[in-house]
C-alpha positions as CSV (number, residue, x, y, z in Angstrom):
1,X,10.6,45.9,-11.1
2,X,13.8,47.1,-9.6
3,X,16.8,45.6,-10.4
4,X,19.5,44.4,-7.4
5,X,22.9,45.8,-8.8
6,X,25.5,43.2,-9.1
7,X,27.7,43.9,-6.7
8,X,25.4,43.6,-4.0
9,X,24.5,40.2,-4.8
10,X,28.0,39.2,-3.6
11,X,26.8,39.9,-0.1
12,X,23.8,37.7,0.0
13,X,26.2,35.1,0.8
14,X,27.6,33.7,4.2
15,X,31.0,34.4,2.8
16,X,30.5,38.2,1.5
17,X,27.9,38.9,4.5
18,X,31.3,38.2,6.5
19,X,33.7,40.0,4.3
20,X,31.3,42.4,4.9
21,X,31.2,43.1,8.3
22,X,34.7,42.9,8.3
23,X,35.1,45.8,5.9
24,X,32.6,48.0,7.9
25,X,34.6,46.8,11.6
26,X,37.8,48.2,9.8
27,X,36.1,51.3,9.2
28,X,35.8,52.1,12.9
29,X,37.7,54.3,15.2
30,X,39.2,53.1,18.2
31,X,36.1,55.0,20.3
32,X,33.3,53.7,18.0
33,X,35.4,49.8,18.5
34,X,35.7,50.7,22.9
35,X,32.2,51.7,22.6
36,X,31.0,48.3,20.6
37,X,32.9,46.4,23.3
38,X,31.7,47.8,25.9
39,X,27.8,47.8,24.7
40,X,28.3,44.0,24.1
41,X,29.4,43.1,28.0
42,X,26.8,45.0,29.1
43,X,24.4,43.1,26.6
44,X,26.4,39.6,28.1
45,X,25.9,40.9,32.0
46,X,22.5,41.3,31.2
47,X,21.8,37.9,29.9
48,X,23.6,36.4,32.5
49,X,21.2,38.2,34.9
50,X,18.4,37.2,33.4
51,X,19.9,33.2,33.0
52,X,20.6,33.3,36.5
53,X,16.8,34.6,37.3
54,X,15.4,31.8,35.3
55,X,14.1,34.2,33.0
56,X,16.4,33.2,29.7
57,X,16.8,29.5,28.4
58,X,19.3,28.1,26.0
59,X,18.3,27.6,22.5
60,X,19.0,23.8,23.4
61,X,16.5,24.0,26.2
62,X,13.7,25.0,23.9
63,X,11.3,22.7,22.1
């Protein structure tokens, strides 16, 4: 069986998972960050939409 290299047992973790995707944000350009932004208030439009059509429920709503 395959072995898991050290190294990337560290981010198996909450805390390296994080440090994680902090290294890889850091690695962006200021396009590729714009770009992320933008993607993600489109992603929040959309579920606002779809709230305000009765067609998303909060996790707190579901049982």
């Amino acid at each position: 069986m395959d072995q898991i290299p050290e190294e990337l047992w560290a981010l198996t973790t909450w805390e390296g998972s994080r440090r994680e995707q902090i290294r890889r944000a850091l690695r962006l350009t200021i396009r590729e960050r714009l770009q992320a932004a933008e993607e993600l208030s489109d992603l929040s439009r959309a579920f606002q939409q779809m709230r305000s059509a009765g067609k998303f429920r909060p996790a707190s709503a579901k049982t």
